[in-house]
C-alpha positions in Angstrom: -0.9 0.3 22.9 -2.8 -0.6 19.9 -3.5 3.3 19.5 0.2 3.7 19.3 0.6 0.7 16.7 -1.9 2.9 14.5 -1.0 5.9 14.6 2.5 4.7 13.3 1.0 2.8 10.3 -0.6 6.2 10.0 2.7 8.1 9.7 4.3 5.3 7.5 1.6 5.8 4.9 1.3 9.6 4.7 5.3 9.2 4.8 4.9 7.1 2.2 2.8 8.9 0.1 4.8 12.3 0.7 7.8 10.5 -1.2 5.4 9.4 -3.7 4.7 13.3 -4.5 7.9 15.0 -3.7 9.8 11.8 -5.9 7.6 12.5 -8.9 8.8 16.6 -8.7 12.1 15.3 -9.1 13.2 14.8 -5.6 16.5 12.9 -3.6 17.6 9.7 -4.2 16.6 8.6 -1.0 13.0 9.9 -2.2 12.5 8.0 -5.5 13.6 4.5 -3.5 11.1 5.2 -0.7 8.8 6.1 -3.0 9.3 2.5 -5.3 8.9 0.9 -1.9 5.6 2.3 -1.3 3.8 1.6 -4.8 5.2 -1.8 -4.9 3.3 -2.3 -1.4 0.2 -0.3 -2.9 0.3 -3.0 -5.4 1.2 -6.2 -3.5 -2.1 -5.2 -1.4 -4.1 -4.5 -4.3 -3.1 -7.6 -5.7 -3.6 -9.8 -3.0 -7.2 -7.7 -2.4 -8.2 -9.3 -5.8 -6.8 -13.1 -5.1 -8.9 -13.2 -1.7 -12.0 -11.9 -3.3 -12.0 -14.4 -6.3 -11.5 -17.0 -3.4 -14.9 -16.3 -1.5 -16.6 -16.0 -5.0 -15.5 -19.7 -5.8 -16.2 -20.3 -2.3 -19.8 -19.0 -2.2 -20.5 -20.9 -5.2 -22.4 -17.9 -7.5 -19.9 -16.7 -8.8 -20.7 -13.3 -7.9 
């Protein structure tokens, strides 16, 4: 079951990034939105990526 749960992550991000390409050579409406959705995720991850690592650096206490 959990094989199945990956594999469609899997196909939502190479989806994903396939709109990201094709939107950026000028492609569909449909396109452009999909690929919006997908770089505003890319970012919300990153973001939150950065926020949990400052955490365990206070946390840790050296700053590092």
């Amino acid at each position: 079951m959990s094989v199945l749960l990956l594999l469609g992550v899997l196909a939502l991000v190479v989806g994903g990034c396939v709109c990201v390409v094709w939107a950026d050579r000028g492609g569909p409406r449909w396109v452009r939105v999909v690929a919006t959705l997908t770089l505003a995720a890319g970012e919300l991850l990153r973001q939150s990526e950065k926020s949990r690592r400052r955490s365990l650096s206070r946390s840790n206490g050296n700053g590092d």
